[in-house]
FIKOLZA-1660 file (N, C-alpha, C; in steps of 0.1 Angstrom, whole numbers, plus 5000, padded with zeros to 4 digits):
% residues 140
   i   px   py   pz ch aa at
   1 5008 4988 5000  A  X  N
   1 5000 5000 5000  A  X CA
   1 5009 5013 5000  A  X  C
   2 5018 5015 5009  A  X  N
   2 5026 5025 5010  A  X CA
   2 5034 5026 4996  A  X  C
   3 5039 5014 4990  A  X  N
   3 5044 5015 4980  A  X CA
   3 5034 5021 4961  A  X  C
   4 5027 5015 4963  A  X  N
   4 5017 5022 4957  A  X CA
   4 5012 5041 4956  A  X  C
   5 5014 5042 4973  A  X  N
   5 5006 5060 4972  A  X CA
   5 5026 5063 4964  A  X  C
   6 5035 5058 4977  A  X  N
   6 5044 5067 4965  A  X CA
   6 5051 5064 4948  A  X  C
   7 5045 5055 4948  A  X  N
   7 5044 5053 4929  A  X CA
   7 5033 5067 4925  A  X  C
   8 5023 5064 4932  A  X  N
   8 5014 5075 4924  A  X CA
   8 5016 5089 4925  A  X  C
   9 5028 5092 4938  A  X  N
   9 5028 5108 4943  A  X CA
   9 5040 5107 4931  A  X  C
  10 5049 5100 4926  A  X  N
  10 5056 5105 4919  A  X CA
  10 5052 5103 4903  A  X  C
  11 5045 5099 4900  A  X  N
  11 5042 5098 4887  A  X CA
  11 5029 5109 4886  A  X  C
  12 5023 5115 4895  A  X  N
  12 5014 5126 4895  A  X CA
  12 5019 5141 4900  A  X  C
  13 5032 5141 4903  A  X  N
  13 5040 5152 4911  A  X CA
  13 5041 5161 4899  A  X  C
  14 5045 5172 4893  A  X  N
  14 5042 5182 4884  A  X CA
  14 5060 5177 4880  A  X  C
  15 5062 5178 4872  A  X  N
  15 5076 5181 4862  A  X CA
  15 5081 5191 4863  A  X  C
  16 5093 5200 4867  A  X  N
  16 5098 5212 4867  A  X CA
  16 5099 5212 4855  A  X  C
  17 5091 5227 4849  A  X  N
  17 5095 5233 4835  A  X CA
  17 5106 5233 4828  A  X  C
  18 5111 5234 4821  A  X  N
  18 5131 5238 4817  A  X CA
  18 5126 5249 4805  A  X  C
  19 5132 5258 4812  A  X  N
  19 5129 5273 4798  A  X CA
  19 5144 5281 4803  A  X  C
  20 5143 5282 4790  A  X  N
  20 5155 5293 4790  A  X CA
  20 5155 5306 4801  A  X  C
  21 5166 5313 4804  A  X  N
  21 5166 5323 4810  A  X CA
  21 5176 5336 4807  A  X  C
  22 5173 5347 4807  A  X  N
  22 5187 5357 4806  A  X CA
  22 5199 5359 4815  A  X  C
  23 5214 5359 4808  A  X  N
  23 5220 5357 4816  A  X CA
  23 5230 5372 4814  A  X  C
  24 5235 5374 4820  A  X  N
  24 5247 5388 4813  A  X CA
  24 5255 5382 4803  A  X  C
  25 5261 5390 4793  A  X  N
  25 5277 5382 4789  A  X CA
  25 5288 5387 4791  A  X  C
  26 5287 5393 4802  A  X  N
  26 5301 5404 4808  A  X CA
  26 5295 5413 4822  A  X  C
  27 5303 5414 4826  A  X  N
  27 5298 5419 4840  A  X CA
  27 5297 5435 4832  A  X  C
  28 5282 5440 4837  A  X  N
  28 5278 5452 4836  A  X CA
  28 5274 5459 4846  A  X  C
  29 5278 5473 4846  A  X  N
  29 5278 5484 4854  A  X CA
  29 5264 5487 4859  A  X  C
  30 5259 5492 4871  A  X  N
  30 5247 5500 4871  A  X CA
  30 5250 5509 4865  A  X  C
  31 5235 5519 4860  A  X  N
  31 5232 5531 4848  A  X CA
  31 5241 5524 4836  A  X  C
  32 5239 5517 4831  A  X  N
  32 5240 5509 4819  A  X CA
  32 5227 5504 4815  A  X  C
  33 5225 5512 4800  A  X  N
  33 5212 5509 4791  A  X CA
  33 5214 5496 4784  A  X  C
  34 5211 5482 4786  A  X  N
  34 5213 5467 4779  A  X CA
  34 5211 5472 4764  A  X  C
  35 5218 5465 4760  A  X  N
  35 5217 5460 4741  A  X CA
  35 5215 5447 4741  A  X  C
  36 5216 5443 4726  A  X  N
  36 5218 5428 4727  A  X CA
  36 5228 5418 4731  A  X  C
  37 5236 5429 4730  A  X  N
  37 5251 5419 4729  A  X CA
  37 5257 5419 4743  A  X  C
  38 5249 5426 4751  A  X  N
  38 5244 5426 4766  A  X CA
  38 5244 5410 4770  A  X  C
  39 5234 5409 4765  A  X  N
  39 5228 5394 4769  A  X CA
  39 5225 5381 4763  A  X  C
  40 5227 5371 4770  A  X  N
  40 5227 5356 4762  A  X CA
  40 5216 5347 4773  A  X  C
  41 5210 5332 4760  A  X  N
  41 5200 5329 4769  A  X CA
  41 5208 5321 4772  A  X  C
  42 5200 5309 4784  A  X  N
  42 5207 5298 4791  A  X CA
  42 5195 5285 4792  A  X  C
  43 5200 5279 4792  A  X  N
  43 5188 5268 4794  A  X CA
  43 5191 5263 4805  A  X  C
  44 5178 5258 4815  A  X  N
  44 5175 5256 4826  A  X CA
  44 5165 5262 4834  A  X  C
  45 5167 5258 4846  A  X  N
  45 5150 5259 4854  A  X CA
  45 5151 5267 4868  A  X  C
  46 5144 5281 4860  A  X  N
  46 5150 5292 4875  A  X CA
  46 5133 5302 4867  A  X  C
  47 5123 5296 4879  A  X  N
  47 5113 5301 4876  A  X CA
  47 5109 5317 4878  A  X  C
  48 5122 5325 4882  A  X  N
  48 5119 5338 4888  A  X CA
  48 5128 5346 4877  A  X  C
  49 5133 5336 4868  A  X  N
  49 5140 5345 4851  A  X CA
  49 5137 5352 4844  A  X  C
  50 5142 5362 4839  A  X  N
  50 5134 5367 4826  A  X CA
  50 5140 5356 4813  A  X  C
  51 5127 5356 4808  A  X  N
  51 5130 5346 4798  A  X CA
  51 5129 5352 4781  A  X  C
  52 5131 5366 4778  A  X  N
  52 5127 5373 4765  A  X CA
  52 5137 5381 4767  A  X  C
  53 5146 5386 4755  A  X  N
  53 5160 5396 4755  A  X CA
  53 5150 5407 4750  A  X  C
  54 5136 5408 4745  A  X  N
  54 5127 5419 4741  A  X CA
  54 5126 5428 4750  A  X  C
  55 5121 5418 4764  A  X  N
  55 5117 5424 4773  A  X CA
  55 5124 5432 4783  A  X  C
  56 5139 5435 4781  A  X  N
  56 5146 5441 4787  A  X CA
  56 5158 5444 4780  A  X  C
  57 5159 5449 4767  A  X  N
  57 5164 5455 4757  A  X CA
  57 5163 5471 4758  A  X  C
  58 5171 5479 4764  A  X  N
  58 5164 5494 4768  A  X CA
  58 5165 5497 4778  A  X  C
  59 5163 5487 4786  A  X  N
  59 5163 5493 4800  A  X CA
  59 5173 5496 4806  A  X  C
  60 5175 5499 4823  A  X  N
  60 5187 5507 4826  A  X CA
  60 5191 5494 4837  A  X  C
  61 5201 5493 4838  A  X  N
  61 5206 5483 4853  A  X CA
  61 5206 5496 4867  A  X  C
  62 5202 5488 4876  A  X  N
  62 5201 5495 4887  A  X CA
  62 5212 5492 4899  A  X  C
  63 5216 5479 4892  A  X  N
  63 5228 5473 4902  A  X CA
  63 5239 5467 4891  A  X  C
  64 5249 5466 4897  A  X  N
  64 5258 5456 4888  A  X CA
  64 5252 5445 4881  A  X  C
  65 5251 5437 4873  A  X  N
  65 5251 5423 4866  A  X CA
  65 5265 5416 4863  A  X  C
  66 5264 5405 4872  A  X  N
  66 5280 5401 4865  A  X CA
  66 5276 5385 4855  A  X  C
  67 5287 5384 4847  A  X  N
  67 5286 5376 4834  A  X CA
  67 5279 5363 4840  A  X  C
  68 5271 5358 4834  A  X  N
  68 5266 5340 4833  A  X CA
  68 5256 5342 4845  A  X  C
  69 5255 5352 4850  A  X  N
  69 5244 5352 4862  A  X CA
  69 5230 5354 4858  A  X  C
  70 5219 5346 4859  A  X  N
  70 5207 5353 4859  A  X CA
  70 5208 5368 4862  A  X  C
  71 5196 5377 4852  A  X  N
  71 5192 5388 4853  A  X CA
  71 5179 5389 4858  A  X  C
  72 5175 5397 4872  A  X  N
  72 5166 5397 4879  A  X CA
  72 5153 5408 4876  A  X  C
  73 5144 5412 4873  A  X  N
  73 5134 5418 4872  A  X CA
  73 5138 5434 4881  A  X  C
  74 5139 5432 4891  A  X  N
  74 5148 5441 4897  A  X CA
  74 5155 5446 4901  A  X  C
  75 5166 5438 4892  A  X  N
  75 5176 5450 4892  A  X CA
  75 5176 5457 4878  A  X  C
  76 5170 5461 4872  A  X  N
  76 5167 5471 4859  A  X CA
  76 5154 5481 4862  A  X  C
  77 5155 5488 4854  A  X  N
  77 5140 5500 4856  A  X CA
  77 5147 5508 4844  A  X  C
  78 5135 5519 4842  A  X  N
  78 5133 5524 4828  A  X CA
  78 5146 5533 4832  A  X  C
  79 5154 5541 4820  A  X  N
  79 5166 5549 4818  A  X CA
  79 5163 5561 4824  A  X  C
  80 5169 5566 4834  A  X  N
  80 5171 5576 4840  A  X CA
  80 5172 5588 4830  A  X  C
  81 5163 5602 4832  A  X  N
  81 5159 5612 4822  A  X CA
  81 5164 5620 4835  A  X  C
  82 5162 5618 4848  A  X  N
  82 5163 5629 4858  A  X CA
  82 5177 5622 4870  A  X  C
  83 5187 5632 4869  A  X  N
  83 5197 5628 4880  A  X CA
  83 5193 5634 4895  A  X  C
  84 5199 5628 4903  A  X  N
  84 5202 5637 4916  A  X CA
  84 5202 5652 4916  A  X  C
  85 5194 5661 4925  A  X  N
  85 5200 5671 4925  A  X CA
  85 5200 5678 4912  A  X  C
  86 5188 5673 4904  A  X  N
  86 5184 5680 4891  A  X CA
  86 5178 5688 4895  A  X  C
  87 5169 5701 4888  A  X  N
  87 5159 5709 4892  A  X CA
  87 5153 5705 4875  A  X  C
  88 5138 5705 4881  A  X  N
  88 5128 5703 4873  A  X CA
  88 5115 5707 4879  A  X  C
  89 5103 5709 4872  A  X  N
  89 5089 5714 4875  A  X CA
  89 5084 5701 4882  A  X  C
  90 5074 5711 4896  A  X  N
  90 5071 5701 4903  A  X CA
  90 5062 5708 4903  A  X  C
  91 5044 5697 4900  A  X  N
  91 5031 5698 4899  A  X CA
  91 5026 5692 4909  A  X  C
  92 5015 5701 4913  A  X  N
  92 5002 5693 4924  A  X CA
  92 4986 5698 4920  A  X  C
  93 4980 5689 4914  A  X  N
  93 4967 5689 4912  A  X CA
  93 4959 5686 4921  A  X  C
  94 4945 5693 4922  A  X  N
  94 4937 5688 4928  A  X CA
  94 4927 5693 4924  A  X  C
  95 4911 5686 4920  A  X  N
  95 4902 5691 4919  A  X CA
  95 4899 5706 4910  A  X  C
  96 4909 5704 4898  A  X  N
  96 4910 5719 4895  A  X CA
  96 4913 5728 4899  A  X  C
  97 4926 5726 4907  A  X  N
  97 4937 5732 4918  A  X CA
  97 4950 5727 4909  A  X  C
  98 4958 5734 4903  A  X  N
  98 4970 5731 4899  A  X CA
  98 4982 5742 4903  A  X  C
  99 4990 5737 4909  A  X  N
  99 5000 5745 4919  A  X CA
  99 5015 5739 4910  A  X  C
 100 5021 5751 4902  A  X  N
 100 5034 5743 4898  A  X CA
 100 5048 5753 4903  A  X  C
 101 5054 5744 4909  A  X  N
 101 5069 5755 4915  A  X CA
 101 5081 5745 4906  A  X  C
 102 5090 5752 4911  A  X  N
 102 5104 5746 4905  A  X CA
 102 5109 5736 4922  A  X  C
 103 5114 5725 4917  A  X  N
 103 5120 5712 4928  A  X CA
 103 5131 5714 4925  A  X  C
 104 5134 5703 4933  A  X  N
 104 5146 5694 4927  A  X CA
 104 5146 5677 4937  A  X  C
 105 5153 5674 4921  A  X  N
 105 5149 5660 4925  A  X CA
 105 5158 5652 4932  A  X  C
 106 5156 5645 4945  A  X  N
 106 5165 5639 4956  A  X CA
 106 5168 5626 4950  A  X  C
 107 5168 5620 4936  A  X  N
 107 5172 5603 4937  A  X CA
 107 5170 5607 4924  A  X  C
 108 5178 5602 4918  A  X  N
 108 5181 5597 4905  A  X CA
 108 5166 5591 4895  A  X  C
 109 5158 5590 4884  A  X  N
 109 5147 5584 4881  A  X CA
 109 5144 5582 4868  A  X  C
 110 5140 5572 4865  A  X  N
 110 5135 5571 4850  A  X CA
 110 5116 5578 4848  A  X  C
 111 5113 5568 4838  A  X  N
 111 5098 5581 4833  A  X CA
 111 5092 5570 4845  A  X  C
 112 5078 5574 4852  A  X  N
 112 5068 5564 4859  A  X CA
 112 5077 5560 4871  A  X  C
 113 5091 5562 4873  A  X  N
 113 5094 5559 4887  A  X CA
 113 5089 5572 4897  A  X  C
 114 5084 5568 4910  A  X  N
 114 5078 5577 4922  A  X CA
 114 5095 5580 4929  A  X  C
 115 5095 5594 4930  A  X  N
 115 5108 5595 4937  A  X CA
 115 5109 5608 4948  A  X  C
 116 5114 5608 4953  A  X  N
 116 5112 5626 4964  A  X CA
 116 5117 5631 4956  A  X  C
 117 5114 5644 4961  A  X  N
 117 5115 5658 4957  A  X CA
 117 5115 5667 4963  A  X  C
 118 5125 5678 4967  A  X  N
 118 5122 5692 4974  A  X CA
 118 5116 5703 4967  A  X  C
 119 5108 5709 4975  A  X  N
 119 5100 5722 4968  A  X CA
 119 5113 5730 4967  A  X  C
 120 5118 5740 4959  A  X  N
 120 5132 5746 4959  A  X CA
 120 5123 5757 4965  A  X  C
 121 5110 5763 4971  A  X  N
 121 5107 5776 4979  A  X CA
 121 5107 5775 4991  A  X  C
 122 5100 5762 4993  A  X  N
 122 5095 5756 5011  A  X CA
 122 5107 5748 5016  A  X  C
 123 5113 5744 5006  A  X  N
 123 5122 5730 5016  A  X CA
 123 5113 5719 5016  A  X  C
 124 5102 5721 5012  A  X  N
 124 5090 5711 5016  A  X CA
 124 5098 5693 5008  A  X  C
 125 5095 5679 5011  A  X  N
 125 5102 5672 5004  A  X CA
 125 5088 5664 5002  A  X  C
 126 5082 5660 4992  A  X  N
 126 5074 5658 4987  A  X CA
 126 5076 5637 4979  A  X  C
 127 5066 5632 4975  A  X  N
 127 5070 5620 4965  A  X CA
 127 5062 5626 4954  A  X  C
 128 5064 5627 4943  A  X  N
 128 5060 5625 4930  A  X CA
 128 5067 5616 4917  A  X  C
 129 5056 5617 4909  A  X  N
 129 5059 5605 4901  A  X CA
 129 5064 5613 4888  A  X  C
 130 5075 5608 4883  A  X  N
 130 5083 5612 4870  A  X CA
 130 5073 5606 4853  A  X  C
 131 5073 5623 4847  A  X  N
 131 5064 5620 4837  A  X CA
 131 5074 5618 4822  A  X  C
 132 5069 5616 4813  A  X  N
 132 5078 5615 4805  A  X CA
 132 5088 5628 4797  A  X  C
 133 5077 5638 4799  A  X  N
 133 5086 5652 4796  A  X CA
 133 5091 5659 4809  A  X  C
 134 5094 5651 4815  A  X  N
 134 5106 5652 4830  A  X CA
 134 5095 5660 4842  A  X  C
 135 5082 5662 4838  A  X  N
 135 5073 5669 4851  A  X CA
 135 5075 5657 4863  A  X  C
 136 5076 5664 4875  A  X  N
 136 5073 5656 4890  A  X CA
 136 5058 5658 4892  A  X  C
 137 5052 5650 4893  A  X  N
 137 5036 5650 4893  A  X CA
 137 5033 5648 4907  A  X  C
 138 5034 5653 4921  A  X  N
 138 5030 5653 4931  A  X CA
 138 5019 5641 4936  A  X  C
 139 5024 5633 4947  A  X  N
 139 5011 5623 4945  A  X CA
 139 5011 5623 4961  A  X  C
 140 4999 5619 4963  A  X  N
 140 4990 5622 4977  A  X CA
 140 4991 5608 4987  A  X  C
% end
């Protein structure tokens, strides 16, 4: 009987997938935009991979990558348009309330990343979200 349940737990147990994954092909810098020649696929079974060189063709590394290593989902994000200690237009909407001063921006950011911001009048430090024509969009 016992021999039986574990015949059946192993012949009904799920098969680990085998899919390719992205690997570096040289140790790369953070603020480095990937190309192709960036990256190579690998075969094997690492369910937390990016498995498409499409899908992160463009983007920016946020940390080192070194060669033959899986590439993680987070350590990349869109290419930084705003540095440290930029000044740029900071917006706050509300209800037909639009209030715009000049910031500056405390962290480094690409377009859609949320990042602080000082008001450059108040000192005030604020989070807003980076638009694509570099506005800080104030968020509540």
């Amino acid at each position: 009987m016992k021999q039986a349940m574990i015949l059946a737990a192993l012949i009904l147990a799920p098969l680990p997938a085998l899919a390719d994954y992205l690997v570096a092909t040289r140790t790369i810098r953070a603020k480095t935009v990937l190309t192709p020649d960036d990256l190579a696929l690998q075969a094997g079974d690492l369910p937390t991979g990016i498995t498409s060189p499409e899908d992160v063709i463009g983007l920016e590394t946020r940390a080192t990558l070194y060669a033959g290593r899986p590439i993680n989902i987070g350590d990349l994000g869109a290419p930084a348009i705003i540095e440290r200690n930029q000044f740029l237009p900071l917006v706050y909407r509300n209800v037909g309330l639009e209030i715009r001063v000049e910031g500056r921006a405390l962290e480094r950011a690409g377009v859609g990343d949320t990042i602080r911001a000082m008001n450059a009048s108040s000192r005030t430090t604020v989070n807003a979200r980076l638009a694509a024509d570099g506005v800080a969009y104030v968020t509540q």
